[in-house]
Structures are given as structure tokens and as C-alpha cells.
VOPAGU-2260 file (C-alpha; in pm, 1 decimal, decimal comma):
REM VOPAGU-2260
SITE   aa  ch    i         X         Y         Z
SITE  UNK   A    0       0,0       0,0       0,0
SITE  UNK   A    1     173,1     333,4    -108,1
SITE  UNK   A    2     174,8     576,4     162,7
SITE  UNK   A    3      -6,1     940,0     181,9
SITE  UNK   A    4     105,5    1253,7     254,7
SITE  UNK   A    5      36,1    1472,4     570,8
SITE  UNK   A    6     141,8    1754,5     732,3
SITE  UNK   A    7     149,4    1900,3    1086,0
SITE  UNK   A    8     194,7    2261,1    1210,7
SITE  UNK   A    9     468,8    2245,7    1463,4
SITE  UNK   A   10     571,7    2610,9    1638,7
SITE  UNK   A   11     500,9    2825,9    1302,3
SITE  UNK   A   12     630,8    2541,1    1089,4
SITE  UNK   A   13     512,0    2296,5     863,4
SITE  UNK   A   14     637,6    1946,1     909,2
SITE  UNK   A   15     564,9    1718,9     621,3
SITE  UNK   A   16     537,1    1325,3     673,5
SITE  UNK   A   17     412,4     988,1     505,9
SITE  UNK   A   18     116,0     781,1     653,5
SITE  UNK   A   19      50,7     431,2     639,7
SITE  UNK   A   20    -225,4     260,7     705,5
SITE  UNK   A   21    -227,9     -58,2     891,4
SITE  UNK   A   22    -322,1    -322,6    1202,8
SITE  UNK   A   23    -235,2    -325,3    1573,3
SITE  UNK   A   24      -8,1     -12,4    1761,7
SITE  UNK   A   25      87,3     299,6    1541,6
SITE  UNK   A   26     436,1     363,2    1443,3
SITE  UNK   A   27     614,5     665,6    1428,2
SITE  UNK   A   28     891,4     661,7    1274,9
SITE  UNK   A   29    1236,5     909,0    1313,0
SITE  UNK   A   30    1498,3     902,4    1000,0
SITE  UNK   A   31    1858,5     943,3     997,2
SITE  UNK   A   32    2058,3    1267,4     946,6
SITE  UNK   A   33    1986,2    1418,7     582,4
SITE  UNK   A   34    1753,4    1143,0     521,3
SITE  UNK   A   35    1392,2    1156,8     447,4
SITE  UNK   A   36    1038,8    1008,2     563,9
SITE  UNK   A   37    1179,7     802,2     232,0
SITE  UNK   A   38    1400,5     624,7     419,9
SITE  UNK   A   39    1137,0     412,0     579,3
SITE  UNK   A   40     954,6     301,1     240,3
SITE  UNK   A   41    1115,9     -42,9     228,5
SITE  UNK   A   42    1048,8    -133,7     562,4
SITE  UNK   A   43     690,3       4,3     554,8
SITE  UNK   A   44     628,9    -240,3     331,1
SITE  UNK   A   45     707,3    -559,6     541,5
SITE  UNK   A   46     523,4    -425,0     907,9
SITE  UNK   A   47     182,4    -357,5     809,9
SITE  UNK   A   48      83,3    -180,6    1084,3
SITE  UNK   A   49      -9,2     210,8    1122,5
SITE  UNK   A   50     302,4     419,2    1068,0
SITE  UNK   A   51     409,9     809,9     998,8
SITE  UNK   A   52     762,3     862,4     870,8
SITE  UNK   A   53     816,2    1203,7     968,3
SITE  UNK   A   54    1046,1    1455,8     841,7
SITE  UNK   A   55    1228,0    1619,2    1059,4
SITE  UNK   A   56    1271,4    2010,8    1015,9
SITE  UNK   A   57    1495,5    2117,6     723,6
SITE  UNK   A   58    1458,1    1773,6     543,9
SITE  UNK   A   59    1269,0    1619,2     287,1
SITE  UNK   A   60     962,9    1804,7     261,8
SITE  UNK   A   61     929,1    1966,6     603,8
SITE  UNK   A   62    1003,4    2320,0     623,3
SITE  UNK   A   63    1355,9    2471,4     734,4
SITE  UNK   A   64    1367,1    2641,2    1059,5
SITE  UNK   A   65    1372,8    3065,1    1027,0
SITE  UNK   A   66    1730,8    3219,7     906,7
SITE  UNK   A   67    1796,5    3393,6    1210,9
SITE  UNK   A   68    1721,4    3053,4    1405,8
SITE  UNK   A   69    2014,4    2796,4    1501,8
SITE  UNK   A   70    1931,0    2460,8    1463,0
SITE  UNK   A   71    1975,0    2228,1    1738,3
SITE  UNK   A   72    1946,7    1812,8    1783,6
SITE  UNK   A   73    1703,6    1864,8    2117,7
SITE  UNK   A   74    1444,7    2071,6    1880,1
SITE  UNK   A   75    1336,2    1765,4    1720,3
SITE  UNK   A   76    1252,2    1640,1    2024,0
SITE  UNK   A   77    1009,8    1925,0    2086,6
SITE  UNK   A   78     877,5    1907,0    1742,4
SITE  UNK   A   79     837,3    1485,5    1821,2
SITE  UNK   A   80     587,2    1576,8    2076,3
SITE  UNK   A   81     386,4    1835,3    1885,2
SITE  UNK   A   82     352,4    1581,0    1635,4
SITE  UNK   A   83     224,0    1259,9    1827,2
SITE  UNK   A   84      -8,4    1520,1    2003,6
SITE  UNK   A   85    -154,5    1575,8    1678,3
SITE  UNK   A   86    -192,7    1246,4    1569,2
SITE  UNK   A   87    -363,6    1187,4    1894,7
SITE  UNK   A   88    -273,7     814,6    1927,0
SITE  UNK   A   89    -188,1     858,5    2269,5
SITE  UNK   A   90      97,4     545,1    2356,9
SITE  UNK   A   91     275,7     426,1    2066,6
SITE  UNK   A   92     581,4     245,2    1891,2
SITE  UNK   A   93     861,6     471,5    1824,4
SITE  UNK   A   94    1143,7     403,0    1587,7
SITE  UNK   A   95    1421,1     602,0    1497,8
SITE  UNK   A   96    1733,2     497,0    1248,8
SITE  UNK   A   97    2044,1     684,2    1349,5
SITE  UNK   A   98    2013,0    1065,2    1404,8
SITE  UNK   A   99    1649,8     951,3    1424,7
SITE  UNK   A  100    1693,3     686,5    1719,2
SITE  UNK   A  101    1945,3     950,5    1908,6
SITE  UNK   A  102    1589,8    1194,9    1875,6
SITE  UNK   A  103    1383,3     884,7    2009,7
SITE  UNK   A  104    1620,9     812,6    2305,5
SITE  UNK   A  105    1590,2    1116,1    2418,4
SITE  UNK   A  106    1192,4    1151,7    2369,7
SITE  UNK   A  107    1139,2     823,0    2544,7
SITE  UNK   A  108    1335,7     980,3    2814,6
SITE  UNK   A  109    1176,4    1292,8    2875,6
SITE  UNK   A  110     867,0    1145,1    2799,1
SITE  UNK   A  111     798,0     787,2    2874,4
SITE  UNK   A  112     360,5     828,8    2856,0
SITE  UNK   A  113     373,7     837,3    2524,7
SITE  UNK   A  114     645,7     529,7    2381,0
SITE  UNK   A  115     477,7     203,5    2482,1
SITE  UNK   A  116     849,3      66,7    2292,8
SITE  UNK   A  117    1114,9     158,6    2112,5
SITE  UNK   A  118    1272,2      -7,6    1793,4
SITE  UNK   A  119    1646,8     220,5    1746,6
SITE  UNK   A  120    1825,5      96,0    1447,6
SITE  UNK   A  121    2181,0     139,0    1396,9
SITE  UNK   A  122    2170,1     472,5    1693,4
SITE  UNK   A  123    2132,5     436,9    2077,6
SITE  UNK   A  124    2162,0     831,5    2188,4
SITE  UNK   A  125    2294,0    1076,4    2001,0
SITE  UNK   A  126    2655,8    1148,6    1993,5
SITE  UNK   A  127    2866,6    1345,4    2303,3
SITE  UNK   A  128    3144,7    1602,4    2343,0
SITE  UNK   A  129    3397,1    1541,7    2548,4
SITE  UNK   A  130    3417,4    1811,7    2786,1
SITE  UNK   A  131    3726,9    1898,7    2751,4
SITE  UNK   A  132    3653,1    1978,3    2396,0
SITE  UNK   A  133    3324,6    2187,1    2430,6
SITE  UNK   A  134    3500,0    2533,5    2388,4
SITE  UNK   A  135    3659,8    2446,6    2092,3
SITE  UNK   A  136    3376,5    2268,4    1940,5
SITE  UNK   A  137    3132,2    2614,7    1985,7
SITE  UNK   A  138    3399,4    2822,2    1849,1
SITE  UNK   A  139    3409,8    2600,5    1544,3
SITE  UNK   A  140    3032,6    2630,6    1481,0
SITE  UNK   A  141    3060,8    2998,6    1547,2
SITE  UNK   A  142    3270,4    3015,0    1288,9
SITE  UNK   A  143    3113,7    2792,6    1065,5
SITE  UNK   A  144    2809,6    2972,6    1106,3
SITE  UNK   A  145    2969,1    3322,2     979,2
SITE  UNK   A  146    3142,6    3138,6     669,5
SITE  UNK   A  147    2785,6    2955,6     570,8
SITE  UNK   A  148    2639,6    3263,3     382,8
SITE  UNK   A  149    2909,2    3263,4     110,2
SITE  UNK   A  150    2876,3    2863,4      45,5
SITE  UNK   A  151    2651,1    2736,3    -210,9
SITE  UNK   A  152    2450,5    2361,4    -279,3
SITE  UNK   A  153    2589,7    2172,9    -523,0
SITE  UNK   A  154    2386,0    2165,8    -844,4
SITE  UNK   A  155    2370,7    1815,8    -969,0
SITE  UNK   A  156    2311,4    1825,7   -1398,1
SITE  UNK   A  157    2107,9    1504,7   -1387,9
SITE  UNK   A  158    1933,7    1361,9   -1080,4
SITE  UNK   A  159    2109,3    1010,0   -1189,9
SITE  UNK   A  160    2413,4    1224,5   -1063,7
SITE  UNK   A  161    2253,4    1290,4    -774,0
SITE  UNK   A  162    2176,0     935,5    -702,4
SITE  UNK   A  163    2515,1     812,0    -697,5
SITE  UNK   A  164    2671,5    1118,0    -481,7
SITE  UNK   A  165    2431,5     979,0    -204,7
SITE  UNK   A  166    2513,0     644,8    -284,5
SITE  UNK   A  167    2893,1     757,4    -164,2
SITE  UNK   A  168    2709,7     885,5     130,5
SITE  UNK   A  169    2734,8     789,9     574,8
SITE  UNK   A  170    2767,7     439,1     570,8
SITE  UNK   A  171    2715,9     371,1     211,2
SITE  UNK   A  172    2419,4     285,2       8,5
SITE  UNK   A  173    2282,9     107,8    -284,1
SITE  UNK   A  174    2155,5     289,2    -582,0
SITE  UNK   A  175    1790,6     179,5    -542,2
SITE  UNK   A  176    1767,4     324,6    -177,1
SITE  UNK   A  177    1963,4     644,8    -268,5
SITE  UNK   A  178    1696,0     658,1    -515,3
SITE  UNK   A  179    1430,6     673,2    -303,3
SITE  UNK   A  180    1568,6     906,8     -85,6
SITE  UNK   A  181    1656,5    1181,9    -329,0
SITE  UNK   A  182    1326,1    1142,0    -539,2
SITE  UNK   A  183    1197,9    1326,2    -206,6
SITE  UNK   A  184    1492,4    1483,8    -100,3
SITE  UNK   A  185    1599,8    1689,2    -435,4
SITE  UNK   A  186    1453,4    2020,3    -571,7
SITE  UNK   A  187    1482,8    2113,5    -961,3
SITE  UNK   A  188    1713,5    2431,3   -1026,4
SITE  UNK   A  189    1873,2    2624,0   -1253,9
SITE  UNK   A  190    2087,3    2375,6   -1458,5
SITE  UNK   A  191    1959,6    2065,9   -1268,5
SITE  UNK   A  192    1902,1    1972,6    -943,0
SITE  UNK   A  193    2020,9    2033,9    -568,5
SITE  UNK   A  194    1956,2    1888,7    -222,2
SITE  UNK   A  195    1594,4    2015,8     -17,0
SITE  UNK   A  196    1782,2    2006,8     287,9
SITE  UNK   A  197    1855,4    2279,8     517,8
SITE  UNK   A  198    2258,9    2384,1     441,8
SITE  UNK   A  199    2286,6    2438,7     747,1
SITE  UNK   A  200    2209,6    2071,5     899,0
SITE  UNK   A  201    2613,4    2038,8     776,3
SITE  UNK   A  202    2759,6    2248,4    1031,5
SITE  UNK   A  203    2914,9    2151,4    1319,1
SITE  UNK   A  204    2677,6    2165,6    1633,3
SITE  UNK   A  205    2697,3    2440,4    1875,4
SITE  UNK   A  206    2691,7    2212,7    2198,9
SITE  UNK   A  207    2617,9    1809,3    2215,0
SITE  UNK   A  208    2569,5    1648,1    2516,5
SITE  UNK   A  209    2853,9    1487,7    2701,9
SITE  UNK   A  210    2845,9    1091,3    2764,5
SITE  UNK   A  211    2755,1    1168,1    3135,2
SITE  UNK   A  212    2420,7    1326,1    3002,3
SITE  UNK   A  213    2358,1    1069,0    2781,3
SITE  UNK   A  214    2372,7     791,2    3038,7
SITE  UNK   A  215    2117,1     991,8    3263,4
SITE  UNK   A  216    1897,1     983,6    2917,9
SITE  UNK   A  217    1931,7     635,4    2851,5
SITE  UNK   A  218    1863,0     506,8    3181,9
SITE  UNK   A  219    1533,5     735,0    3200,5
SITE  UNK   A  220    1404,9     505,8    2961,2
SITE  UNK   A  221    1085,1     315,6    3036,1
SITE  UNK   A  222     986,9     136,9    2747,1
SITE  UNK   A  223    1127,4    -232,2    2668,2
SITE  UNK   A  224    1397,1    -133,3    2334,9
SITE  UNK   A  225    1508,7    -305,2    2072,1
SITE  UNK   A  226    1800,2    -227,3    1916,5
SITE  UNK   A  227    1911,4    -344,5    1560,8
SITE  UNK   A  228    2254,5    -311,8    1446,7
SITE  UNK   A  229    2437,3    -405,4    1104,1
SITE  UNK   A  230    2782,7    -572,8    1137,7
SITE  UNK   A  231    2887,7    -325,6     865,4
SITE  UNK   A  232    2733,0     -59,0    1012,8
SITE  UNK   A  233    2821,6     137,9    1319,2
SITE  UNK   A  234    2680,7     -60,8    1565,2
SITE  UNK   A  235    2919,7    -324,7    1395,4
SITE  UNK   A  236    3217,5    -128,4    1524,2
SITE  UNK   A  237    3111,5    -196,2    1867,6
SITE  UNK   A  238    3007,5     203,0    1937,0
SITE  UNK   A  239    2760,5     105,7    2142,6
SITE  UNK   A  240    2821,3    -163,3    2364,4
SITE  UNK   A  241    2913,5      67,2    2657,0
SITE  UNK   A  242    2567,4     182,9    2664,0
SITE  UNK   A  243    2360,7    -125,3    2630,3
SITE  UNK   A  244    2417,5    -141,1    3003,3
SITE  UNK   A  245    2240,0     182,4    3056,7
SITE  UNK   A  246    1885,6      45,0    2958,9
SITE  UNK   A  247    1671,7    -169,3    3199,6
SITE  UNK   A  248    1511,8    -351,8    2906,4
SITE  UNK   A  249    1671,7    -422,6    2608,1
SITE  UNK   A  250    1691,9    -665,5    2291,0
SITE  UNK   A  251    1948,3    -651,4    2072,7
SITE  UNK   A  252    1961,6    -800,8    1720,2
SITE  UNK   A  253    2273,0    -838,3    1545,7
SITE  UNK   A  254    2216,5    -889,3    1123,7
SITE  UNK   A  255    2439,2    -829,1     768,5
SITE  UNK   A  256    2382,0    -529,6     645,6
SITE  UNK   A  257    2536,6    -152,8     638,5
SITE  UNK   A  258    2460,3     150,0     825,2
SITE  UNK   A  259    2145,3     177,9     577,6
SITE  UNK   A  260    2018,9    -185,0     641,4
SITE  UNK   A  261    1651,1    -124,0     704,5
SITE  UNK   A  262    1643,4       1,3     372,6
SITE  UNK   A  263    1896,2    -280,5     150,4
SITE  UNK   A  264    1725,9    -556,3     395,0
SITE  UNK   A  265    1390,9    -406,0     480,8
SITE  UNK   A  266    1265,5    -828,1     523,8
SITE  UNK   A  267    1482,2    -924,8     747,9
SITE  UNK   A  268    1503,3    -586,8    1002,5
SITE  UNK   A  269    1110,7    -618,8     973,2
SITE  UNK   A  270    1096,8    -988,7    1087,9
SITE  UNK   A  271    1314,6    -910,2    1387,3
SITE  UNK   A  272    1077,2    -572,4    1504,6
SITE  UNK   A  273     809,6    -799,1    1494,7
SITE  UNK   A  274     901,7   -1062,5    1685,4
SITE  UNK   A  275     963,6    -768,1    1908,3
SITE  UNK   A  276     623,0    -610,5    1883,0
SITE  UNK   A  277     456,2    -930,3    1924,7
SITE  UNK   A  278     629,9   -1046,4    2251,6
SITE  UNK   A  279     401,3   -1023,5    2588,8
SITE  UNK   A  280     296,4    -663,1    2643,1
SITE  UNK   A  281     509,0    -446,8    2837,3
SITE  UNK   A  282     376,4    -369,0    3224,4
């Protein structure tokens, strides 16, 4: 079933998203960092249950945040919340895919009413500063934010070009899941085409929490969590084992794949979330 599109009006924004339709708990689901709703077609496919892929402020469809406003990982979190309000489902399934599952982490945390579980793949919180480093790290984004006015988008002739720049993306990806993310995530031009996204999503962040923070985050969590990792992908590197130990309840499912794996192996990361889903209801 192909999905629709919605919208929501989140703090004098418009937030775009795609719906599913579906049986049992609603979904929503959180993409990665300059991804798209798009990035949750494949899997959509193999759950069948209610789901919005949202896009998050300054990508895909969804509107950019104002000029004058720095952009921040924690506003997403705000804009989560505005969202599920909307869609009045009261408890649901969250999911978030890197970036995205950093967002959901930190939602579940703050608050736990609303995420019944949580399905994070390839993410479990977002990334940290060390403190030593936070000066230098906000004097970097100070200064990236004075150059960013003089840079420009790349213009891509063909959107075939376009495809295989992303392909070379985070991670990697194949050219049929690139595809689907920059059919929504491109905008036609003069002399071709160029990325939707917010410039400004490429700078280097003002002030990330440090690992400290993050634990207190992660071990706020209420909601039993599964976690789904590729063994090419980060969570194949072992990032994340440190943390596992964080969360009272958690699953964690190991397959092949890349960084991008919900989207090359949509089957088998479906098969494992609903094993997950279908377990005994959480208290």
C-alpha cells in the first residue's frame, strides 16, 4: 500500500510526513541525518501496521527552521511531541534509524507516557562532546556559522548524478535506496538539481551532550527497546556496547547489512521488530 502525505503545524512550521495505514499499535517513525520520511519506504512495506515517517525540520519536505534561528538536535525532540499530540494516538511504537533513534532516546526519556516501545536501528543516543573539547567545538560552529552565507549547494546536472553522490554517502548505500531518498529529497534548479535540505544541517553543532548526560537519558528510559545493528554498520564497530548497560530492558539483534540496512534488507530488520512487537505486552 503506497503511503499518503500529511502535514502538521509544529511552532510556526510545517512538518511534512508519510502515513501508512495498517493493524495493531501505530508507528512513528524518526529518520537518519539528511535522510527523508523516504528512508522508511522499504520497511513500511514488510510491518503492516499504522506508521508516519516524519520529516524532521529542514529535510525532505518539512520546512527549514527561520534564518535567524540555530538549529539544534534537542528541537526535534520538541517538534516529536507536537507531532504525536496531533496524531492523537496517545501510547505508541517509536522508531528512529540513526540521528532519528538519538531523537527517540531522548523523547522516550523525557517522555515515557507516550512510547509504549522503542525499535532504534543502527543509533542508541545521540553522539557526546567530550568536555574537555566543548570550547573548541562552539567556536568552530561559530565560525562555521559566519562562513555559511558565502557557500553554495551543489547543483547536480542530472538527478542520476545525484543518485550516486548519495550512494557515496554515511555508511554507504545502494543505488535503489539512494533513489528513493533523493526522489523526495531533491529540488529542480537552474541547470539541474540540488539537495531540499537545510545547508545548514552540515555544520558543526553548537553544543552536544557529554556521555555523562547521555547515560542519565538512557537510563530514564521506560519502554522495553530493541536495538538493531548491522555488522557493517556502526553498531558493527562496537560504538555502542558501553551503553547497552544503561537500559533496563533491552533486545538486541545483530544482522548483515550496512549503516542503511533497514532500507537494503527491509525483510529481514522487519521480521526481527516484529518478533519484538509481538512479545508479551510491556507492564
Amino acid at each position: 500500500m503506497k503511503p499518503t502525505e500529511i502535514q502538521f503545524q509544529v511552532y510556526g512550521q510545517t512538518l511534512a510526513a508519510l502515513r501508512w495505514e495498517g493493524e495493531g499499535e501505530p508507528i512513528l517513525a524518526l529518520h537518519g541525518w539528511l535522510d527523508n520520511a523516504a528512508s522508511f519506504l522499504p520497511l513500511a512495506e514488510h510491518l503492516g501496521r499504522p506508521l508516519v515517517a516524519l520529516d524532521f525540520s529542514g529535510h525532505g519536505h518539512s520546512e527549514h527552521r527561520p534564518d535567524e534561528a540555530a538549529t539544534h538536535l534537542v528541537d526535534h525532540v520538541r517538534d516529536v511531541r507536537a507531532v504525536a499530540d496531533q496524531l492523537g494516538w496517545g501510547r505508541f511504537t517509536l522508531m528512529g534509524h540513526s540521528m532519528g533513534a538519538g531523537v527517540a532516546c531522548l523523547f522516550s526519556a523525557a517522555c515515557p507516557e507516550y512510547v509504549s516501545r522503542l525499535v532504534l536501528i543502527e543509533g542508541l543516543g545521540p553522539p557526546t562532546t567530550q568536555p574537555e573539547e566543548v570550547a573548541s567545538t562552539l567556536r568552530k560552529a561559530l565560525d562555521d556559522m559566519n562562513a555559511h552565507a558565502s557557500k553554495r549547494k551543489p547543483v547536480y546536472a542530472d538527478i542520476a548524478d545525484a543518485i550516486e553522490a548519495r550512494t557515496r554517502g554515511f555508511g554507504g548505500l545502494s543505488h535503489e535506496a539512494s533513489a528513493l531518498l533523493v526522489e523526495r529529497g531533491v529540488v529542480p534548479v537552474s541547470g539541474g538539481w540540488t539537495w531540499r535540505s537545510d545547508s545548514r544541517l552540515r555544520l558543526t553543532s553548537s553544543l552536544r551532550l557529554t556521555e555523562q548526560q547521555v547515560e542519565g537519558f538512557l537510563r530514564a528510559i521506560e519502554a522495553p527497546v530493541c536495538l538493531v545493528m548491522g555488522g557493517q554498520g556502526m553498531g558493527g564497530s562496537g560504538m555502542f556496547e558501553h551503553r547497552l548497560e544503561w537500559l533496563n530492558r533491552v533486545e538486541v539483534v545483530r544482522l548483515p547489512g550496512r549503516h542503511h540496512l533497514h532500507m537494503e534488507s527491509p525483510a529481514d530488520v522487519a521480521s526481527s521488530i516484529h518478533r519484538f512487537l509481538c512479545a508479551e505486552p510491556p507492564l
